[in-house]
KOLSE-346266 format. One record per residue: x, y, z of N, C-alpha, C in turn. Coordinates in steps of 0.001 Angstrom, whole numbers, plus 524288, in hexadecimal, padded with zeros to 5 digits. Layout:
<sites>
XYZXYZXYZ;...
</sites>
This chain:
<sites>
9A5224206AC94129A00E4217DC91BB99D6741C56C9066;999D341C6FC9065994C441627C90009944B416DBC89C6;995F8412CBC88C1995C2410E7C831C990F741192C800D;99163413CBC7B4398C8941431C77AA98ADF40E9BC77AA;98B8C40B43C77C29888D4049AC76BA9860F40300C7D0C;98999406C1C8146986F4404AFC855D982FA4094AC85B6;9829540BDDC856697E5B41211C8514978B940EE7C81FB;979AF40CE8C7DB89777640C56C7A7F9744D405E8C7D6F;9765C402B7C7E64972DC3FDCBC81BF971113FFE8C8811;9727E4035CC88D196EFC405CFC8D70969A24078BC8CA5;96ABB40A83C878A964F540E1CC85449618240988C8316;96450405EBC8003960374010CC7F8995D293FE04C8512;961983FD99C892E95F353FB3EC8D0A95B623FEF5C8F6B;95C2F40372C8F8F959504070EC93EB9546B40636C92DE;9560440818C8B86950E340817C88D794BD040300C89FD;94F2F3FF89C89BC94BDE3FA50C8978948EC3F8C8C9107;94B153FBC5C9235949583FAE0C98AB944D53FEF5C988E;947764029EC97309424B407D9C975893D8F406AFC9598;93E9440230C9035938083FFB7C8E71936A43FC96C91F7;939D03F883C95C9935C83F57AC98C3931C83F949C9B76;92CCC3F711C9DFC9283D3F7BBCA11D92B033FB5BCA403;92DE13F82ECA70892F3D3FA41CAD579333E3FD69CADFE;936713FC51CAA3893A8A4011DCA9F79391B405ECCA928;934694066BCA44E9333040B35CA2BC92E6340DD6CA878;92BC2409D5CA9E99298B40B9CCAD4D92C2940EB6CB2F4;9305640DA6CB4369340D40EFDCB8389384041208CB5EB;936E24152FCB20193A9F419DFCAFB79392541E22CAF66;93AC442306CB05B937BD42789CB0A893D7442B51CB0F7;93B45430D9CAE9893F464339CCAFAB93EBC43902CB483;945694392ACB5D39446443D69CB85A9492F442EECB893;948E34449ACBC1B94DE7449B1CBD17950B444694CC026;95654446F1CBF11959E144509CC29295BC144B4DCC664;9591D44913CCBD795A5645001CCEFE95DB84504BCD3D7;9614B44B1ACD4BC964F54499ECD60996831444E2CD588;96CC544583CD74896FD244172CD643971EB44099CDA16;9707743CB4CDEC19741D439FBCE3399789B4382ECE4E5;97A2043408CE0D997F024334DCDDAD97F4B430B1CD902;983FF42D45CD9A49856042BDECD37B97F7D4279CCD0AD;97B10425E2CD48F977EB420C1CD2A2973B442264CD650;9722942925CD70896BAC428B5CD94F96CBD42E35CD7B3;966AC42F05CD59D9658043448CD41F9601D435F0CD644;95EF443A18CD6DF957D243C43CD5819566D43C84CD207;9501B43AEACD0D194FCE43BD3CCB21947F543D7DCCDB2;9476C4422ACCAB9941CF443A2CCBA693F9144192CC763;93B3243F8CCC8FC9388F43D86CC3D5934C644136CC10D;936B843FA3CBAD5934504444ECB639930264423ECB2E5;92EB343BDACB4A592AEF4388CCB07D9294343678CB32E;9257A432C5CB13C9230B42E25CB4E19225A42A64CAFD1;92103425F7CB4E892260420B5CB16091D4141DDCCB240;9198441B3DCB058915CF415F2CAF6D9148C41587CB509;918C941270CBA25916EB40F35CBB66917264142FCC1B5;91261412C6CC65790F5D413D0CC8D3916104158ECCCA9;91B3240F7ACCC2891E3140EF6CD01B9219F4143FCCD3C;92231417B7CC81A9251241A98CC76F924F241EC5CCAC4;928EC420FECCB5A92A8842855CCF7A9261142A4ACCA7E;923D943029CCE3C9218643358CCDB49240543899CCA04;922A543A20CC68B9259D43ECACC4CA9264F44382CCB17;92AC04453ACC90592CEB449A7CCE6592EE544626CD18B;92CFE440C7CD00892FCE43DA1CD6FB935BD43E01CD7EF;9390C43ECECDBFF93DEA43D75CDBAF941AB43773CDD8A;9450343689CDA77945274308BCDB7194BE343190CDC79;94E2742F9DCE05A9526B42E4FCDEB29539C42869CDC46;9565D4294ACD85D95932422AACD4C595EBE423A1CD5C7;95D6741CF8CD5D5963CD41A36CD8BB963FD4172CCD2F7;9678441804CCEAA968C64163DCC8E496B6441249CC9D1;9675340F11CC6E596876407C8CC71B96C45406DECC558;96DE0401DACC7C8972503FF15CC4FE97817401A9CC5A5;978F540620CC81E97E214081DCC8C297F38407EECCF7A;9832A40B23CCF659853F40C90CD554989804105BCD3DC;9889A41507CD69998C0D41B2DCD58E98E60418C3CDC4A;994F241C97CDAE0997C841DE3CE0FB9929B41FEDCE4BC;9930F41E3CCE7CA9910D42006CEDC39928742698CED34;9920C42B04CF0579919042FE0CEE9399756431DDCF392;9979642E75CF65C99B4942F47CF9819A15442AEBCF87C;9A0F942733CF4729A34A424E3CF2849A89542730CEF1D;9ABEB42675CEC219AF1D42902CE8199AC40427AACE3B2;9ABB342DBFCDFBC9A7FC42DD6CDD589A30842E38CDADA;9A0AF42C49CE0A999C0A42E72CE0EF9989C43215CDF35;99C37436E8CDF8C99AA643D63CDF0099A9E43E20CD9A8;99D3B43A3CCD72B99F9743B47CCFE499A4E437EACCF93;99A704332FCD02E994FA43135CCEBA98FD0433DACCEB8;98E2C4378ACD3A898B3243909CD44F98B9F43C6DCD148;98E3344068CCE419901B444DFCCC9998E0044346CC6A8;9903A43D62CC4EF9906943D04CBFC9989D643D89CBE89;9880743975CC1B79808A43A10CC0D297E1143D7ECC05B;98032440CCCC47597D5944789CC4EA97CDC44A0ACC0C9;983FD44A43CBE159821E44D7CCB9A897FB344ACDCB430;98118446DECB5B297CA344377CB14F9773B4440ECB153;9752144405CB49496E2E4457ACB64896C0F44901CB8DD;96E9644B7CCBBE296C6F44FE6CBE8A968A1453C6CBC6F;964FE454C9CBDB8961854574FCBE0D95EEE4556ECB699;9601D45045CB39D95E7544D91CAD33959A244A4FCAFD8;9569B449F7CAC0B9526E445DACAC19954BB44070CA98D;952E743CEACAD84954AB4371DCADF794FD743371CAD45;9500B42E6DCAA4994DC5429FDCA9E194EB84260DCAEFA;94AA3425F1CB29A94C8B421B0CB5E99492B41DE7CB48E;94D154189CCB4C294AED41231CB1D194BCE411D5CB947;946B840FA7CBC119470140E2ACC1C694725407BBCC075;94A8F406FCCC43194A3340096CC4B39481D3FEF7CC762;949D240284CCDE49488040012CD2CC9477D405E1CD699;947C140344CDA67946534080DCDE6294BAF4057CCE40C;94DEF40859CE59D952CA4056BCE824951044070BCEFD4;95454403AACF37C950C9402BECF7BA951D8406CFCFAAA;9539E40B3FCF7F395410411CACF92B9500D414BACF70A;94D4B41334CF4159468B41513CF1329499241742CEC97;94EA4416ECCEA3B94FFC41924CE62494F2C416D5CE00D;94D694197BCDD7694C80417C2CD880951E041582CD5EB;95155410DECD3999554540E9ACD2CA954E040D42CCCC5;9581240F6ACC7BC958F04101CCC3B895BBA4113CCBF4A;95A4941111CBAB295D5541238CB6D995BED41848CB63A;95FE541B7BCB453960D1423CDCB37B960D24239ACAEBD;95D63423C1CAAA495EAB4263CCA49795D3142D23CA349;964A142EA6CA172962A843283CA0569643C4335EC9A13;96093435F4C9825961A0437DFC92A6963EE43276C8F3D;9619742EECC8F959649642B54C8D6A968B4426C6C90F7;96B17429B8C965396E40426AFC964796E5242506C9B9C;96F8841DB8C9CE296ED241BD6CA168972F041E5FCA59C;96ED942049CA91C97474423C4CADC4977C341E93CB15A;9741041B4ECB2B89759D41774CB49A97ADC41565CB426;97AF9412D9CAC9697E8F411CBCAA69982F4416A7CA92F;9805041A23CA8B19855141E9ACA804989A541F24CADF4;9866F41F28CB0C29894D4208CCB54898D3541C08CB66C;98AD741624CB5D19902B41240CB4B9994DE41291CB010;99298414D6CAC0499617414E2CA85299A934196BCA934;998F941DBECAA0299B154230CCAAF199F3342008CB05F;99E4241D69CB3639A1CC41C0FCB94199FF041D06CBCDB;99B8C41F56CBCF399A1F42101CC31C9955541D06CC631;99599419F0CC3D79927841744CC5DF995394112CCC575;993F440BAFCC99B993CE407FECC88E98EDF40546CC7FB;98E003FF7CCC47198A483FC79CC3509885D3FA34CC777;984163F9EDCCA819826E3F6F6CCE36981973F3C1CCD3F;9851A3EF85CCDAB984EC3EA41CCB21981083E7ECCD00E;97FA73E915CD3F897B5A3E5AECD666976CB3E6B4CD5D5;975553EBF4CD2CE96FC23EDFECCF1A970E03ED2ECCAAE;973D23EBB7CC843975D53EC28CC1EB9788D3E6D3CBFB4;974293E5C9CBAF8976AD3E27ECB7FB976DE3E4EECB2A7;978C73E9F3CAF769773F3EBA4CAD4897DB43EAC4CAA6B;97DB53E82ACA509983503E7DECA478986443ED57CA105;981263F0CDCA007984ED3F557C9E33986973F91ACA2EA;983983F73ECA728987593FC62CAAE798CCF3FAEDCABC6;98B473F533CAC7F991A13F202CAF12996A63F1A3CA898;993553F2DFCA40F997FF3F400C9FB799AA83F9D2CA136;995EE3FD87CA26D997064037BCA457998BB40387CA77E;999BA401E3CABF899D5040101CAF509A14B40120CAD37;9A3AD3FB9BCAD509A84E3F8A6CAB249AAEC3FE70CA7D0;9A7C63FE2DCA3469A9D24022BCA0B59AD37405DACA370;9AA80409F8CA6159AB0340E37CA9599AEDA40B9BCAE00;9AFA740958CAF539B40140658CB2F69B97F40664CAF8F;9B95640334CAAC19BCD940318CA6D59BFDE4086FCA603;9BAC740D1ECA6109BC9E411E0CA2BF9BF83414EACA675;9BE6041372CAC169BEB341807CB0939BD2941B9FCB21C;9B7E541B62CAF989B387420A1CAF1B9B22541EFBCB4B1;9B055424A1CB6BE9AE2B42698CBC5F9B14942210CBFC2;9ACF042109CC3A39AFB641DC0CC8919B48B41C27CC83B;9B4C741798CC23F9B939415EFCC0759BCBC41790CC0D5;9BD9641BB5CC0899C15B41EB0CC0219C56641EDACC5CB;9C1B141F04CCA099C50D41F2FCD0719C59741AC4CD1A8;9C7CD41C3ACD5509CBE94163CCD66F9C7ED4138BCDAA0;9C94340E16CD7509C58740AB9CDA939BF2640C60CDD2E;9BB9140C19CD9B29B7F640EA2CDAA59B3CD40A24CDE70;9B03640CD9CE27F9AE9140907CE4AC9A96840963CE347;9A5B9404C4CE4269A08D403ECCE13699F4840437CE645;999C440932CE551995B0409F0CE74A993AA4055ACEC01;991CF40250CEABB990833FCFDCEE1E993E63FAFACF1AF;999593FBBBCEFD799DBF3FAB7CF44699DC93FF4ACF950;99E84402C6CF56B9A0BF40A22CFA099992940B00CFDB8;995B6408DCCFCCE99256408A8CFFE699264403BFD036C;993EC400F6D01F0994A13FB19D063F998933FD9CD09EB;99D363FF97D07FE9A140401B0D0CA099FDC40573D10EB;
</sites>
């Protein structure tokens, strides 16, 4: 489980990003109305945001959630990853913080639901690793570690392979 002190400097950080300009301008909420796998979802949009470049309410977007990497869906694991997200969001209204747009046209971002970063949950919980080549973020890589330590999800099977490798093969 993700520590009350780390729970608690997430909601400060989120918070404090959500006031910049551009963050808040590139946030909007929506329906999460599928789940691909463990690190891309659908999300229909339920708000609109300021700026001209935001999605349209009703638009549908798929997001690819920054800063992580879930098993491949044909990988070991995979299916638990994908499984864990689903029932975490499926068919809940979500905060998407957009960063980027990725060279698949996918919205590329931070998932807040009800309070809590999915991003970071999904590393902490095990089913996800830190994309350390999108990510310099040092509480995912404590959530990690952690969750490595504990043997939660992935951890747990033997010798687990990272995403970035089992697609190079």
């Amino acid at each position: 489980m993700i520590d009350v002190r780390h729970r608690l400097r997430y909601v400060i950080v989120v918070s404090m990003a959500l006031l910049t300009t551009e963050a808040m301008a590139m946030s909007y909420q929506g329906e999460v109305t599928h789940v691909s796998d463990g690190d891309t979802v659908r999300v229909s949009v339920t708000s609109t945001c300021p700026l001209a470049s935001c999605p349209n309410r009703g638009e549908s977007l798929t997001v690819r959630l920054a800063e992580i990497d879930a098993p491949e869906s044909n990988q070991p694991y995979g299916n638990r990853a994908a499984t864990a997200i689903n029932e975490r969001l499926a068919g809940s209204t979500v905060e998407v913080v957009q960063s980027d747009v990725d060279h698949y046209g996918r919205v590329v971002g931070q998932i807040i639901q009800d309070g809590v970063w999915v991003n970071g949950w999904m590393v902490g919980q095990g089913h996800a690793w830190v994309y350390r080549r999108y990510s310099d973020s040092p509480e995912l890589i404590e959530w990690e570690n952690a969750a490595r330590e504990a043997g939660r999800g992935l951890w747990a099977t033997a010798a687990p392979i990272a995403p970035w490798e089992w697609r190079r093969r």
